[in-house]
N, C-alpha and C positions, 0 to 999 in steps of 0.2 A: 836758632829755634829748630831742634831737630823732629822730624816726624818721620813716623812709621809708615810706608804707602802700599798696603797688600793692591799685586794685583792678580786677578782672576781670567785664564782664559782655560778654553775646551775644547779648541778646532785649532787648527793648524793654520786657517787664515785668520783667526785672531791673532794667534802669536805672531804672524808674518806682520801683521800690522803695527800691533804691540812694540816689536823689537826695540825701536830703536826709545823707544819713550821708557821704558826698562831699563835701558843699557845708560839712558842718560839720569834714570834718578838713581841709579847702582854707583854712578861716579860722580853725584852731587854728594859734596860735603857734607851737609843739613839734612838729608833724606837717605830713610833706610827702605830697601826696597825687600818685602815680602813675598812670596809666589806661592799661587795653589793651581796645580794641575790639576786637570778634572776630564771626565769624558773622552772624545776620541784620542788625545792624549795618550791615553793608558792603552790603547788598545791596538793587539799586532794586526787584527783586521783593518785596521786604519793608519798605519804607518809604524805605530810606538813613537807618535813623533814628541812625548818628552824627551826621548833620547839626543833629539837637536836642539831642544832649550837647551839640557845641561851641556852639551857639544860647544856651543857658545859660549859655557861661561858664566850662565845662571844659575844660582842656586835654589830649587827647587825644597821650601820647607812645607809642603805638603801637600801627597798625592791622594786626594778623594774619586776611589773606584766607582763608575756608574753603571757603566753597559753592560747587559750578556747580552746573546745571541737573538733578539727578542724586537724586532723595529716596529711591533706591530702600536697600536693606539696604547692599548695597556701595555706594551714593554717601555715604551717612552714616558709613560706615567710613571714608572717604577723606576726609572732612571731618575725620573726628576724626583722625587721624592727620596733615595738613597744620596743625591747631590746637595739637596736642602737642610738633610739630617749631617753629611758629610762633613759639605764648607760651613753650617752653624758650629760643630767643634773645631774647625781648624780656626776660626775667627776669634772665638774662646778663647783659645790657646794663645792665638797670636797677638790678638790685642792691640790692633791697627791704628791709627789715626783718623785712616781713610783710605776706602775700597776702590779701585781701579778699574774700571769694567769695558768693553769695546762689545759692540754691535746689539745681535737681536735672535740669540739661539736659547733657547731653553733651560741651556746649562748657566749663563748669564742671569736668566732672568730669576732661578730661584736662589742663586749665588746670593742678588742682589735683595731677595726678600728676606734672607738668613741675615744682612748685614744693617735690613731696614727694625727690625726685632730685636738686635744687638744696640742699635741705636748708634749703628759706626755713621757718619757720612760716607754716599759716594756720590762717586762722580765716574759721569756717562759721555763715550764718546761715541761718533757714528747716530745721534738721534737727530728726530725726527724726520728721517727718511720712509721713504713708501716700498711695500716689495708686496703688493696686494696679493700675489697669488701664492701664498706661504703664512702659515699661523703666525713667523717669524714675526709679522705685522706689527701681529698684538703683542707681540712680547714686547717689541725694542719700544711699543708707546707705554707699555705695563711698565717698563724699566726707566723709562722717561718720568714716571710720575711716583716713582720709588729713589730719585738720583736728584743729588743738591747740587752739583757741578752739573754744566754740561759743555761737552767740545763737537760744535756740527762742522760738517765738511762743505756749506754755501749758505748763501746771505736766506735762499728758500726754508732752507731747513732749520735754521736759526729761527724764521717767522714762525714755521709752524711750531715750533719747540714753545716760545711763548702762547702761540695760542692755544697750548693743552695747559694754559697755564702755571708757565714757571717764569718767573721772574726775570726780568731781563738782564740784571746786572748777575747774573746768576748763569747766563747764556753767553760759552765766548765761541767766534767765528775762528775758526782753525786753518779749515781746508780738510785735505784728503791724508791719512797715514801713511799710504802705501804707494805717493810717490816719494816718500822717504830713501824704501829699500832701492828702487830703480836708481836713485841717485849717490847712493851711496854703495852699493855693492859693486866690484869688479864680474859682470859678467863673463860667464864663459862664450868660447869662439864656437863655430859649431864644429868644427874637429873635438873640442875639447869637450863638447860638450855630447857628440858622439860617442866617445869614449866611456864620460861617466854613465851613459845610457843604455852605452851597449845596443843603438841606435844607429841606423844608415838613412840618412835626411834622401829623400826623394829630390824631382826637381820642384814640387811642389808637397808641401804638409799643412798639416791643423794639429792646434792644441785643443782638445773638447772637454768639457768637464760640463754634466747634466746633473745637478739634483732632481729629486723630486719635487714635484709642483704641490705641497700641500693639503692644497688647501681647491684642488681642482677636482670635478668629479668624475674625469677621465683617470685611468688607472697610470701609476708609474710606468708599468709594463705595455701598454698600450704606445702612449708616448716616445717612450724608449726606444721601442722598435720604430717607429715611424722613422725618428734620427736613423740610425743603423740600415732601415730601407734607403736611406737618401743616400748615405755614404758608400753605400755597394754599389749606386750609380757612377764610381770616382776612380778613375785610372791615374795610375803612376803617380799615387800622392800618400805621403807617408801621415798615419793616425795615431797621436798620441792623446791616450785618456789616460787624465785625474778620475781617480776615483770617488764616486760620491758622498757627501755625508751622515753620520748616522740619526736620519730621518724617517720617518716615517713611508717603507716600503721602499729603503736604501739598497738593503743588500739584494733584492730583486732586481734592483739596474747594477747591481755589483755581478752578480750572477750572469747578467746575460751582456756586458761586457768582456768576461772572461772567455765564457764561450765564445762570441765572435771574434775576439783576437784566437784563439785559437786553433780559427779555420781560416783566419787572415793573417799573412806571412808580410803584410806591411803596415800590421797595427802592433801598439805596445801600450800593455795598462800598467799602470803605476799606483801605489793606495796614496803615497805623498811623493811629491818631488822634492821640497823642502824650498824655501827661498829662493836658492841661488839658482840650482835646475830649473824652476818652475819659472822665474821670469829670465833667464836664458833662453829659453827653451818659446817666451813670445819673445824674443828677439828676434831667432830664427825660423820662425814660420810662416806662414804667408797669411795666416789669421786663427781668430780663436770663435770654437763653433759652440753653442750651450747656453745655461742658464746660471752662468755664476755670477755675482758681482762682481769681478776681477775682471771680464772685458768691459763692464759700462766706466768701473773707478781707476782702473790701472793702464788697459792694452791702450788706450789712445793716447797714454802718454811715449807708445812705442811709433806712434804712424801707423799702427796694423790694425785690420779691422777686426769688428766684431760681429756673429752672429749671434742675435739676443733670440732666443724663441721660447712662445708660449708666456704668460703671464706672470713669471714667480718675480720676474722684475719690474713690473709694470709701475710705474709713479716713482721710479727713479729719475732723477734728470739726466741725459746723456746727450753726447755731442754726434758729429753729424760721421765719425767713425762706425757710428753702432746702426746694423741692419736688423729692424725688427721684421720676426716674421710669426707663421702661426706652428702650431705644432702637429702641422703634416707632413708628411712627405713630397709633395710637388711645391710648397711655400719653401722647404728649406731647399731643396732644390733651385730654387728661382733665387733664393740668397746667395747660395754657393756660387751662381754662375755672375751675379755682382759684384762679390766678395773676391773673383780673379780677375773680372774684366779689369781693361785695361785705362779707362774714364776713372771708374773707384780708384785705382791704386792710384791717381794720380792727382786726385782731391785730396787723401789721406793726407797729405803733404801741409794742406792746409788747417788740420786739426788742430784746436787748441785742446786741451784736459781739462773741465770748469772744478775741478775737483784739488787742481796744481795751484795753491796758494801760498806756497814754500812752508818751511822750517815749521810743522805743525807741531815736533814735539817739544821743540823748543818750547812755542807758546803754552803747550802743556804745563809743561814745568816751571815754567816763568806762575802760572795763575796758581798750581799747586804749592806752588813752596810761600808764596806769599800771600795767599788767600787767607781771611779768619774762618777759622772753623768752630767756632764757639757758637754755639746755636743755631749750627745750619740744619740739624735733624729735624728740626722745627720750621715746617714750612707751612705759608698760607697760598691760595690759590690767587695769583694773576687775574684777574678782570681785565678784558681789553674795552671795556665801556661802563 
């Protein structure tokens, strides 16, 4: 039974998470695998990190442009409206089986409405999760209740998956994507991985990567500096920023990251690292400081901590690696100096990752290829009573 599996990603930590579930239905028999780039993908202000999908090996049948220069309320409108019209013709064209989707960005979420009008199924991974202080919120439950698969990363988000009403034989428990890559890629040593950085690791470093808090009514800019005040408090410790995504008053924290690296001769900003760099790179530091989901889902499965600050994570579940704090200046200060003591590094040891339930994409591909897809666009609502 052969089927067509378009899938959709727009960030660069989609695809990192994607990989290996791509790569495994590219070399299923039975399954033809589909790709449409979209979003920060396409764009040199953000990596061009389509160039590492196809560097890999993927075939890329179609690039829908979104972004210009524009992160404002109405530029993100206009993105997502150019992405809707976009992936509604690449879908046309391509005439899937069933749509492939991960996480809870904007670019997903109207992918997933072009594919709900088509009347393709899809199927959602990374739902029911909380990230309350990010729009991102409402997208991944808006895509939740547009998605006839679903793959959550804990038995939690499983629950809550049925309880926005989706069916339970309809809900499978997976685990986490993204200890995929950590297990299956050769990372770099940090000699080598100096080299590809063009980097001199200190006796101590951080990995930092900040979005914007959405959905907060303090400004990016306000925030942003706060971090930056903290870390000028920081001797003889080497700073490497990821660059942030294109959200909503991104290129403002892009901007004044570039300026502060380049009145700090032991900072380095990067727009993508790519897979391999970017989890070599938490191998070798001594932790990761920000608000991305990659320290609460991935860095504890390194032993290294995380600093979480400020809300865009908030009702995630995370383990006893992750130090929450607020988004000021003396809060992340008071984290910083837990995050080297010598007590913390030596709990770290004790970490589990509740996110490490092995072979997630396997499971993918086991419920894809064998799922009926005959009348899944057709959904009724769940009742829990």
């Amino acid at each position: 039974m052969s089927r067509k599996i378009c899938v959709i990603t727009g960030s660069r930590s989609e695809y990192g998470l994607l990989r290996w579930v791509m790569q495994g239905i590219k070399d299923h028999p039975d399954l033809t695998l589909q790709l449409i780039v979209t979003g920060m993908h396409l764009s040199k202000d953000f990596g061009m990190t389509v160039d590492e999908i196809e560097n890999d090996g993927l075939k890329v049948d179609f690039k829908v442009e979104t972004l210009d220069n524009n992160d404002s309320a109405v530029g993100i409108a206009g993105a997502m409206s150019r992405g809707l019209s976009g992936v509604a013709e690449a879908l046309d064209d391509l005439k899937p089986d069933l749509v492939l989707v991960l996480g809870d960005r904007y670019e997903i979420f109207v992918s997933v409405a072009a594919a709900l009008v088509a009347k393709i199924p899809v199927a959602h991974i990374h739902g029911g999760e909380l990230t309350i202080g990010a729009y991102d919120d409402a997208f991944r439950h808006a895509i939740t209740k547009m998605s006839h698969l679903h793959f959550v990363a804990t038995e939690e988000y499983k629950n809550r998956v049925i309880q926005l009403g989706e069916n339970p034989n309809s809900v499978f428990l997976v685990g986490g994507l993204g200890i995929e890559n950590i297990k299956n890629l050769k990372l770099l040593n940090q000699e080598e991985l100096e080299k590809a950085l063009n980097v001199k690791f200190k006796k101590k470093s951080l990995l930092i990567t900040y979005h914007p808090t959405t959905l907060d009514e303090q400004s990016p800019r306000v925030q942003m500096q706060e971090l930056l005040d903290a870390l000028d408090r920081l001797s003889n410790v080497t700073l490497i920023f990821t660059l942030p995504n294109a959200d909503t008053g991104g290129r403002e924290i892009i901007k004044m990251i570039d300026d502060y690296v380049s009145k700090n001769p032991n900072s380095y900003a990067f727009p993508s690292l790519g897979q391999l760099k970017y989890l070599s790179c938490i191998a070798q530091v001594n932790g990761v400081v920000g608000n991305s989901s990659s320290g609460i889902l991935e860095v504890p499965s390194f032993k290294k901590g995380t600093i979480n600050i400020g809300d865009r994570q908030k009702g995630r579940i995370r383990t006893t690696s992750v130090i929450d704090c607020e988004t000021n200046k003396n809060s992340i200060l008071e984290s910083l100096d837990i995050l080297f003591s010598v007590e913390f590094n030596r709990l770290l040891n004790l970490t589990n990752n509740p996110y490490d339930l092995g072979g997630a994409s396997v499971k993918i591909i086991d419920v894809i290829y064998g799922v009926n897809l005959n009348q899944r666009t057709k959904k009724t609502f769940y009742d829990l009573y």
